[in-house]
C-alpha beads as a LAMMPS data file, in Angstrom:
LAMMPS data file: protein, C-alpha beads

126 atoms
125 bonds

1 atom types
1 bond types

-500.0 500.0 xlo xhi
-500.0 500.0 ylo yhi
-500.0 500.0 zlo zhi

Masses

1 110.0

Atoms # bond

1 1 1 347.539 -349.030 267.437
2 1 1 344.963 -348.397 270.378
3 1 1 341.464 -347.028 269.276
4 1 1 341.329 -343.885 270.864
5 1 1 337.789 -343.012 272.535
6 1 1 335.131 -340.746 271.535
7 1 1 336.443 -338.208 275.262
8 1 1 340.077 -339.202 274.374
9 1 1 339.738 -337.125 271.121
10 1 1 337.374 -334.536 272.282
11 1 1 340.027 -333.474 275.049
12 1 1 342.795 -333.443 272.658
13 1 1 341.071 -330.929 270.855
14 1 1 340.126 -328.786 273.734
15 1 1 343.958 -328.662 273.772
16 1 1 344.599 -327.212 270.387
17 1 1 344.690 -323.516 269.341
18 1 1 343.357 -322.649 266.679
19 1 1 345.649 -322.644 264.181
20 1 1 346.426 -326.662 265.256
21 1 1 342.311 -326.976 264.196
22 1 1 342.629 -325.280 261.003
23 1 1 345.485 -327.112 259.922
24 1 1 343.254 -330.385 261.378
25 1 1 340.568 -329.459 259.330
26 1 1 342.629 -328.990 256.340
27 1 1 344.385 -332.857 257.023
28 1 1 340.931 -334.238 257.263
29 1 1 339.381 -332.597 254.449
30 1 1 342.721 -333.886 252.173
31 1 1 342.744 -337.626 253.590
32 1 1 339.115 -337.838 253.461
33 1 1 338.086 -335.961 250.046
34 1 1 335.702 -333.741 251.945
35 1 1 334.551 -330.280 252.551
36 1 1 334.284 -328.947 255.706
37 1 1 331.636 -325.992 255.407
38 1 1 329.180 -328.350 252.946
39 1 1 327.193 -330.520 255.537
40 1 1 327.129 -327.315 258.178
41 1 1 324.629 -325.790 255.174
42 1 1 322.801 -329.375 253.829
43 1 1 322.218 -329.339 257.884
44 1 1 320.790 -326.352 258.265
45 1 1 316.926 -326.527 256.644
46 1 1 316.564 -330.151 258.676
47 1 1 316.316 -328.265 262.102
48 1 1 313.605 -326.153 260.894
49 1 1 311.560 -328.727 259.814
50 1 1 308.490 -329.896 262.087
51 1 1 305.515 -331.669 261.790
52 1 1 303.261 -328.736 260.883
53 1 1 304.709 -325.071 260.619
54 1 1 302.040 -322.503 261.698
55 1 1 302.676 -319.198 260.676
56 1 1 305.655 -318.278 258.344
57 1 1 308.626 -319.943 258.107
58 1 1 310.902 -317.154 257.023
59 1 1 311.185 -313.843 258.047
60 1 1 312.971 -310.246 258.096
61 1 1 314.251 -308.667 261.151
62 1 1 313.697 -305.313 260.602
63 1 1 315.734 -301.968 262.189
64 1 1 313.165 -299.874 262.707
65 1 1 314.494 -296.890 264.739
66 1 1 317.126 -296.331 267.792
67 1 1 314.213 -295.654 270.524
68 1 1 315.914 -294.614 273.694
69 1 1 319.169 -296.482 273.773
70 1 1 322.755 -295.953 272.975
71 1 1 323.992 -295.864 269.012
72 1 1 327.409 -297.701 269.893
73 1 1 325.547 -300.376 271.866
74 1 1 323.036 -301.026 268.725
75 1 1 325.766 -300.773 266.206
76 1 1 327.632 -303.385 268.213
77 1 1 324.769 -305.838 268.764
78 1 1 323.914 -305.249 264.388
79 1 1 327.715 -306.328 264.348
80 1 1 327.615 -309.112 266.178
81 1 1 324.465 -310.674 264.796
82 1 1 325.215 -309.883 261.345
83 1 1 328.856 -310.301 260.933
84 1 1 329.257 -307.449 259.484
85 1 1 332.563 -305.129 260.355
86 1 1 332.134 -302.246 262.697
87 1 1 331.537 -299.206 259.457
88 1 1 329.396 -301.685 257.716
89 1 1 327.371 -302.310 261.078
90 1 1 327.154 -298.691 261.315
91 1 1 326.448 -297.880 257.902
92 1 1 323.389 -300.482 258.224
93 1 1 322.438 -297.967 261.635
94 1 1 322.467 -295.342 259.784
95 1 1 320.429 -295.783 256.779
96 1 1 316.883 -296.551 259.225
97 1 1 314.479 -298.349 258.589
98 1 1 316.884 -301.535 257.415
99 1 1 317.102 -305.259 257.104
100 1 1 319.046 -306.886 259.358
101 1 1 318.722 -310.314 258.172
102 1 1 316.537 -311.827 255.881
103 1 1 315.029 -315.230 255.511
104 1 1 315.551 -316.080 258.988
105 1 1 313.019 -318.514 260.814
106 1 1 310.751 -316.994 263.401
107 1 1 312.833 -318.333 266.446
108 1 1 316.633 -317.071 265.747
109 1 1 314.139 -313.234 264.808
110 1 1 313.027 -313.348 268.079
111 1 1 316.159 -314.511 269.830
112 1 1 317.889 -311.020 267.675
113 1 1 314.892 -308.890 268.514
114 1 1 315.876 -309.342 272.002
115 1 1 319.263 -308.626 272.008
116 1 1 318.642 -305.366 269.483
117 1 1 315.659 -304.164 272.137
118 1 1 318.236 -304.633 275.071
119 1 1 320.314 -302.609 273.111
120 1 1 317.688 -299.836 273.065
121 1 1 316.561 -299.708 269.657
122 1 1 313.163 -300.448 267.950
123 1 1 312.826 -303.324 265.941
124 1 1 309.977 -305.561 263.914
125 1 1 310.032 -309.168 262.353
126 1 1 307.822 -309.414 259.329

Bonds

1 1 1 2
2 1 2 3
3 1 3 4
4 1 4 5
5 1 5 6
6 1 6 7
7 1 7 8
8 1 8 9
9 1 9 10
10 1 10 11
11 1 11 12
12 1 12 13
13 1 13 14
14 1 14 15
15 1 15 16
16 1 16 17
17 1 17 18
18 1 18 19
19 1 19 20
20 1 20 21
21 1 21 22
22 1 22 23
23 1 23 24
24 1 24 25
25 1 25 26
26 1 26 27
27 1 27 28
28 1 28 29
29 1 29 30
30 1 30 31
31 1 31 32
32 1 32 33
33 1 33 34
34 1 34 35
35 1 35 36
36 1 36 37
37 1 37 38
38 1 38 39
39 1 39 40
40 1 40 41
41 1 41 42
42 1 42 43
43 1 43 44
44 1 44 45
45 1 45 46
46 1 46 47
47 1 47 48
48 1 48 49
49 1 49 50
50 1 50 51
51 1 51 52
52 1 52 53
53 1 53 54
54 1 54 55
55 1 55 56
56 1 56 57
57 1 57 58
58 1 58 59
59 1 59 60
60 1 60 61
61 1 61 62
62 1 62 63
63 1 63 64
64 1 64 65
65 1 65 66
66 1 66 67
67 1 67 68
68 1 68 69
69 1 69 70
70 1 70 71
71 1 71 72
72 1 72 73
73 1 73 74
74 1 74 75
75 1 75 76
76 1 76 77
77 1 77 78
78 1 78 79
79 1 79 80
80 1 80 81
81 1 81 82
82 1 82 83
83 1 83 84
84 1 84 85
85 1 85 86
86 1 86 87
87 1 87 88
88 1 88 89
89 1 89 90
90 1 90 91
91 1 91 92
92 1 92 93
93 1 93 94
94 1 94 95
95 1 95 96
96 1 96 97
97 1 97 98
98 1 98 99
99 1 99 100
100 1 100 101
101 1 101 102
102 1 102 103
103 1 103 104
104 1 104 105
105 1 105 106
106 1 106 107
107 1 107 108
108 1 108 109
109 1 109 110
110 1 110 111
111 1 111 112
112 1 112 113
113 1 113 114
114 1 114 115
115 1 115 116
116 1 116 117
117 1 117 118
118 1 118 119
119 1 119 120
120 1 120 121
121 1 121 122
122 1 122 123
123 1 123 124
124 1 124 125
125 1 125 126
C-alpha cells in the first residue's frame, strides 16, 4: 500500500461533507481508542502561557448597555460569540448589565469587545 502524503490527505478531506468527517472522526476515535474533544481542552491553557504575564490572566467581558446601535445586531454578535441560541442571546440582552463570558484571557476580551462595540453597544472587560 502507498503512504499517502501529509497534502494527499489534507485534500481528501477538503472533499468530504460533513457528515463523511463525523463519521471519520468516529472511525478514528474507535480504531485508535481516543477522544476527539480531550486534547482540543488539555491544549487550550498551553497557548496562554508566556514567559511573564503582566496584568490578569482571566477576565469578564461585560454587557454594559446598548449605546447607540441596533438590538438585533448586538443580540446577533452575543450569539455568535457565545454560542448561545437566538432567545438565550436575547435573554442575555435583555437582562443589562451581563456577563458575556467569563474567564477569558485579555486577548480573545478584546478581540469580543470589538465586535460587540461595532455592533453599537457598550461594553467593559474586568
Amino acid at each position: 500500500m502507498a503512504k499517502l502524503t501529509n497534502e494527499e490527505i489534507i485534500a481528501s478531506i477538503e472533499e468530504m461533507s460533513v457528515l463523511e468527517l463525523n463519521a471519520l472522526v468516529k472511525a478514528i476515535e474507535e480504531k485508535f481508542g481516543v477522544t476527539a474533544a480531550a486534547p482540543v481542552a488539555a491544549a487550550a491553557p498551553a497557548e496562554e502561557e508566556g514567559p511573564v504575564a503582566k496584568g490578569p490572566t482571566e477576565v469578564t467581558l461585560v454587557l454594559k448597555g446598548l449605546g447607540t446601535g441596533s438590538k438585533v445586531a448586538v443580540i446577533k454578535a452575543v450569539q455568535a460569540i457565545t454560542g448561545l441560541g437566538l432567545m438565550d442571546a436575547k435573554k442575555m440582552v435583555d437582562a443589562l448589565p451581563a456577563n458575556v463570558k467569563e474567564k477569558i484571557s485579555p486577548v480573545e476580551a478584546e478581540e469580543h469587545k470589538k465586535t460587540l462595540v461595532a455592533a453599537g453597544c457598550e461594553v467593559e472587560i474586568k
